[in-house]
N, C-alpha and C positions, 0 to 999 in steps of 0.2 A: 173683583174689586180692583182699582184702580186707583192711581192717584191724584188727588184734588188739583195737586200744584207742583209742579218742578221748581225748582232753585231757576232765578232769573239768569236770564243768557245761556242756559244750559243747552236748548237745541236753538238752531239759529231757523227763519223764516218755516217753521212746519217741520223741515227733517230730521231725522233719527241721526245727525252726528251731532257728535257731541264737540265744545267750541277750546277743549282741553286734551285732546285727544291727536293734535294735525302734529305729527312728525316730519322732521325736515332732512330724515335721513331716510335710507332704502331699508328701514330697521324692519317691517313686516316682509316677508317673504310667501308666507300662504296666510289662510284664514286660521283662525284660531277653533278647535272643536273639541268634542268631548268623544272619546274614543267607542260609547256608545250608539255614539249617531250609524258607524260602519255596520247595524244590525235592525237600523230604522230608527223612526220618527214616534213620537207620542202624538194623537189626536187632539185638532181644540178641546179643550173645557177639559181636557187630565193633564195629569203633573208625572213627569217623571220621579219613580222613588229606588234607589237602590234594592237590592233584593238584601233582606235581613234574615240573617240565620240566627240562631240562639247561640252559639259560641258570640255574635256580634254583639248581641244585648250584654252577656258577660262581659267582652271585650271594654264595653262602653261603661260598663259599672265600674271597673278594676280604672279604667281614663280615667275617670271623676276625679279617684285617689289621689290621680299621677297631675294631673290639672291642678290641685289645689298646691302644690309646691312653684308654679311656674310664672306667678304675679313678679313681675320684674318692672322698674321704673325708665322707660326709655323716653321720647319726647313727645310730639306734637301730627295729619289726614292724608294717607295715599290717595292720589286718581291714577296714576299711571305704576307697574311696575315691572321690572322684568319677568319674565317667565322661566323659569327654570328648573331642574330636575337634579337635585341635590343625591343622585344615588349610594354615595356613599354613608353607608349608615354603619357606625360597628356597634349597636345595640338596636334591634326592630323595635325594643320600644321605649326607642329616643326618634323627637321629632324633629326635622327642620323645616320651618317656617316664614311666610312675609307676610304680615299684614296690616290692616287698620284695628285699631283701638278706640273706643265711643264709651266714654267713662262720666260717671257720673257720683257723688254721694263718698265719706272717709276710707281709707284707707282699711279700715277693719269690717265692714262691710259694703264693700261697693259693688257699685251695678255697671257690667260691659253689657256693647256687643261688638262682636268680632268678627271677620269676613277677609278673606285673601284665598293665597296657596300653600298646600302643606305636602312634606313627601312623610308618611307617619306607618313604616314594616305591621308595626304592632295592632293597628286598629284597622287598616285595612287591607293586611296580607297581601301585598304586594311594595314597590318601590316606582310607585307610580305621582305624580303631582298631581294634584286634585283640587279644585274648588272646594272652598270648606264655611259654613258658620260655626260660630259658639256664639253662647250668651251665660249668663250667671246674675243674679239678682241679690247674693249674698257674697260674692268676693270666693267662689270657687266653694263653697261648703259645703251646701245640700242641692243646691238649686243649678239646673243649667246642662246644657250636653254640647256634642257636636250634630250639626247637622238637623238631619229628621229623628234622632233616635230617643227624644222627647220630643211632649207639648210643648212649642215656644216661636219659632220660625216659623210662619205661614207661606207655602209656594204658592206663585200662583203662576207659575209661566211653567206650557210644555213642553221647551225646548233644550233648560238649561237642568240639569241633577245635581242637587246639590249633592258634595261624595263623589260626584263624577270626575273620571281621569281625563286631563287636560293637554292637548298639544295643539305644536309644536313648540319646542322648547326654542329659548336663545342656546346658541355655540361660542366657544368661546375665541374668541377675535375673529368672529364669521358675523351670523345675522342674528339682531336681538329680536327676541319679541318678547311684546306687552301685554299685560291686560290692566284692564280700567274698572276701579270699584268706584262708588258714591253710595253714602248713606248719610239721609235727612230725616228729618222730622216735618212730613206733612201738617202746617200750621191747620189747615180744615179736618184733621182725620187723627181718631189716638193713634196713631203705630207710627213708626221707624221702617220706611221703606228702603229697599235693597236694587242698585244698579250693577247690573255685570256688564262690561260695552255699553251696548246701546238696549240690554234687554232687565226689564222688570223683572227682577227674581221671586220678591214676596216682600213679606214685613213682620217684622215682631211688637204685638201690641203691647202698649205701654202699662198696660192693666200686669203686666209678666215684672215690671220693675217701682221701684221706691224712687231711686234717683235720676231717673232719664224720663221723665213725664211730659216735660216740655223741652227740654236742650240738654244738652252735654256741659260739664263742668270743664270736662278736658278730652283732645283728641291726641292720641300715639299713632304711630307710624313707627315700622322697624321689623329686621329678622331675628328669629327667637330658635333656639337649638336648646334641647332637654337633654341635661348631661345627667348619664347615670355613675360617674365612674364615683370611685369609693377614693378617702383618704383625700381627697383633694388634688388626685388626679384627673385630667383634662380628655374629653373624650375626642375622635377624631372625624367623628360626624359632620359634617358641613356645613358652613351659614353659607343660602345664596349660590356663588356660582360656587365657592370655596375658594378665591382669591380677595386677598385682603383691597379695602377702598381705594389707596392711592395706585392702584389699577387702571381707573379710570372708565369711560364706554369701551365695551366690547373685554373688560378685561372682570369688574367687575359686577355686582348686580346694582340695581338704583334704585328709587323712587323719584319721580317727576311729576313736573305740574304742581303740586301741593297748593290746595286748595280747600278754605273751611265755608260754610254755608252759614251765613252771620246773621241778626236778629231781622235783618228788614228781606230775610231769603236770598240774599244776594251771594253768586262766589266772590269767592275774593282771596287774596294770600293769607297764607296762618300768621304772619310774624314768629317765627320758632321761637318760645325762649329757652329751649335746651336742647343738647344734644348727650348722650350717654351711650358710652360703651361699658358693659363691666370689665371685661377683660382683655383689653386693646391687643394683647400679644397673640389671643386666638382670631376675635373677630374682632373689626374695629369700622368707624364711620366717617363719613370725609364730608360734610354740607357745605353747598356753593350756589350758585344765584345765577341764571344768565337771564336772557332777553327771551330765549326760544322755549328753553327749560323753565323756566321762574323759577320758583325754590324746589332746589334737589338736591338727596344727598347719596355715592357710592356707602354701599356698606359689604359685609359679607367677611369670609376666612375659612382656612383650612382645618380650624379646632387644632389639636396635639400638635405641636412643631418642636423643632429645637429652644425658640423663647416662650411656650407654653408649654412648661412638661405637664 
């Protein structure tokens, strides 16, 4: 399966690049892969799938739990974002995360889906950054997983794993690298189709949700860190590179390009109309505008500091 239609202007005269993607700095340095590729390739017509042990399936039960506390209100669609490897972690099972947010339906039971990078000790026993999905059709309750570890996400490309460890990272005041999500709604076809670069991931059919059948209510974008610390202390895990926004390139992490897919399939800019940090002293966000970038904003921080006990 494939998809009926791309968002207009998205590939230019036939080719596989994408017209959101052209960097005007030396920011890529190698190709971007999945550390499983170093032990070969999947064949047409199969999917790469993680190998699942039953401690994982546990693993992903006990997530659920931990998932349904971590609904946070931040703003408005990544295409572009940095790539990085947040290894400091001082609980395996606290996450830090970047990604896109495709929300649909109240506050008390609403329908995502979800798609970025995550570095997460707890669920995949390592400190590794990985491509990730989630979805949830109830607001985190009963419904929804990571990844392949429920019905919900349909792969359909050989090349990419969903779960799979990601590099090469950006460095910090060296070379950034990116990666590029998009996620629409095929107007000919029920599902919610998934871009990773320039490759078709899969789709999540819309028969899986209540509020996302034909559009999004609302699109977030932002990084998200699971703090487990008790009494209302601040955990030291990292958002992003773990240098706070007014960093800048190369110092902290970003989103760029921001771009939403509008009712006539067209991109086009989101108009933000918020921006939110909860707790500006650990991690905090900076949104600015250029000509090269469109709307982008640094965000990111070190967690626990002297202004964040």
């Amino acid at each position: 399966m494939r998809p009926s239609y791309y968002p207009d202007e998205l590939f230019g005269d036939g080719n596989k690049q994408s017209n959101f993607v052209s960097l005007t700095k030396d920011d890529i340095t190698e190709p971007i892969i999945q550390l499983w590729h170093l032990n070969g390739r999947c064949p047409m017509g199969t999917v790469p799938i993680r190998r699942t042990k039953q401690e994982d399936i546990m693993k992903a039960k006990s997530v659920n739990s931990i998932v349904k506390q971590k609904r946070k209100s931040f703003s408005q669609l990544p295409l572009a974002t940095t790539l990085l490897n947040s290894a400091t972690h001082e609980d395996p099972k606290e996450f830090s995360l970047s990604q896109i947010w495709i929300l649909g339906g109240p506050d008390s039971n609403f329908n995502t889906i979800e798609a970025g990078w995550i570095v997460y000790p707890y669920l995949f026993a390592d400190n590794n950054t990985r491509l990730f999905t989630y979805w949830t059709s109830d607001a985190y309750q009963s419904t929804g997983c990571y990844n392949l570890y429920c019905s919900g996400v349909i792969q359909t490309n050989n090349v990419v794993a969903l779960g799979g460890s990601i590099k090469p990272f950006s460095t910090y005041h060296g070379s950034q690298v990116e990666i590029t999500i998009l996620i629409w709604k095929d107007p000919n076809q029920e599902v919610w189709w998934l871009m990773y670069g320039t490759e078709i991931i899969g789709y999540w059919p819309t028969s899986l949700f209540q509020y996302l059948t034909d559009s999004a209510s609302l699109i977030e974008w932002g990084g998200e860190v699971l703090n487990n610390k008790p009494n209302g202390q601040h955990t030291t895990t990292k958002m992003g590179s773990g240098h706070f926004a007014e960093e800048g390139y190369q110092g902290a992490s970003y989103f760029r390009n921001l771009q939403v897919v509008d009712d006539s399939n067209n991109l086009r800019p989101p108009g933000v109309s918020s921006v939110t940090s909860e707790q500006p002293k650990c991690y905090n966000i900076l949104l600015q505008n250029s000509n090269n970038w469109g709307d982008y904003f640094f965000y990111g921080g070190p967690g626990r500091n002297p202004n964040c006990p």
